[in-house]
C-alpha positions in Angstrom: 49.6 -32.2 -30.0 50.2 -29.3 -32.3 48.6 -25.9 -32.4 47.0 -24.0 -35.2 48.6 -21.1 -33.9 51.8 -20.3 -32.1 51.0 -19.5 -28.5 51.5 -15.2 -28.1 53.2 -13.6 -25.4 51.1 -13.5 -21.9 51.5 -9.5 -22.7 49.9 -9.3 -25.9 46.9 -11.3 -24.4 46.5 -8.8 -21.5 46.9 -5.9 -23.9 44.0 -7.1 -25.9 41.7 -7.9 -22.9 42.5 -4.4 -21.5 41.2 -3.1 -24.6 38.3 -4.7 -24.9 37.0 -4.4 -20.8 37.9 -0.5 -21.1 36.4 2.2 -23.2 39.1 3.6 -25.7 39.9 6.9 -23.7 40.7 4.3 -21.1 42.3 1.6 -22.5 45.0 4.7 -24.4 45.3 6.0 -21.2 46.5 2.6 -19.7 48.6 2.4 -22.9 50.4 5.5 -22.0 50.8 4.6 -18.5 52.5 1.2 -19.8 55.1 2.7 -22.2 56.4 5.1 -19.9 59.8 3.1 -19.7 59.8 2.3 -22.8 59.6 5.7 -23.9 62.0 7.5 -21.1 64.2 4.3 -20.9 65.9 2.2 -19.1 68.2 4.6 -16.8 65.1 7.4 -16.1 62.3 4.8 -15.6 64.6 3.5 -12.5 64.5 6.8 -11.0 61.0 7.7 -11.9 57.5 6.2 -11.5 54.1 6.9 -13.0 51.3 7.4 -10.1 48.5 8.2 -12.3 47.3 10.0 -15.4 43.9 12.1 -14.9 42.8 14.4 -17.4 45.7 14.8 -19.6 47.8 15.1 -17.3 50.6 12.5 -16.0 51.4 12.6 -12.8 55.1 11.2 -12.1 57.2 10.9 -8.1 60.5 11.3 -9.3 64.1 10.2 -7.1 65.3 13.4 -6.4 64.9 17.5 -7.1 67.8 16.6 -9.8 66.1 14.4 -11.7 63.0 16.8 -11.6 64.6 19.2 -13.0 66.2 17.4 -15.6 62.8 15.3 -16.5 61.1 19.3 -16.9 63.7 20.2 -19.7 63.1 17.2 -21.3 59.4 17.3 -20.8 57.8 18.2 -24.6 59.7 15.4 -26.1 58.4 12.5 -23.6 54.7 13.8 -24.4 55.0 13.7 -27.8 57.0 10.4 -27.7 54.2 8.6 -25.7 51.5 10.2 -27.8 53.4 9.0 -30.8 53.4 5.5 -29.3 49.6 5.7 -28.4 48.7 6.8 -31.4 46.9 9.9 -30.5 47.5 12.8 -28.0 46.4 11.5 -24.3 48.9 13.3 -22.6 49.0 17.1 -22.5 51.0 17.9 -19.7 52.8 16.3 -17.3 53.8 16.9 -13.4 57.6 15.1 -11.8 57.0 15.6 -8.2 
């Protein structure tokens, strides 16, 4: 048996589905939430995790008051990095507890 197509990734599949359940505001938000590791990396995204975003803003439980503080100063360049990788600007602010 041969396909017509190579078989995609089961990721780019749920991308597309995601897109097409939820309204655009929706489905960018749930594109921001995804790339937050991408975007912080490898070493912050261990010590950080997204709860929610509502209203522009992102709400993120952070390891410890260090890593707060650290995350704050390095705040403006993670919201234009994930609105970069959205495409537009679905994250105004965001809030490391």
């Amino acid at each position: 048996m041969s396909y017509r197509n190579q078989p995609k990734p089961v990721s780019t599949v749920l991308d597309k589905v995601y897109h097409d359940l939820l309204s655009e505001q929706n489905a960018d938000e749930f594109y921001a939430l995804k790339n937050w590791s991408k975007v912080v990396g490898v070493h912050i995204a261990k010590v950080s995790e997204v709860e929610k975003l509502v209203g522009g803003t992102l709400f993120v439980k952070v390891k410890s008051a260090a890593w707060r503080n650290e995350l704050i100063f390095k705040k403006a360049g993670i919201i234009e990095q994930i609105n970069t990788k959205v495409g537009r600007e679905v994250v105004k602010e965001i809030h490391f507890k």
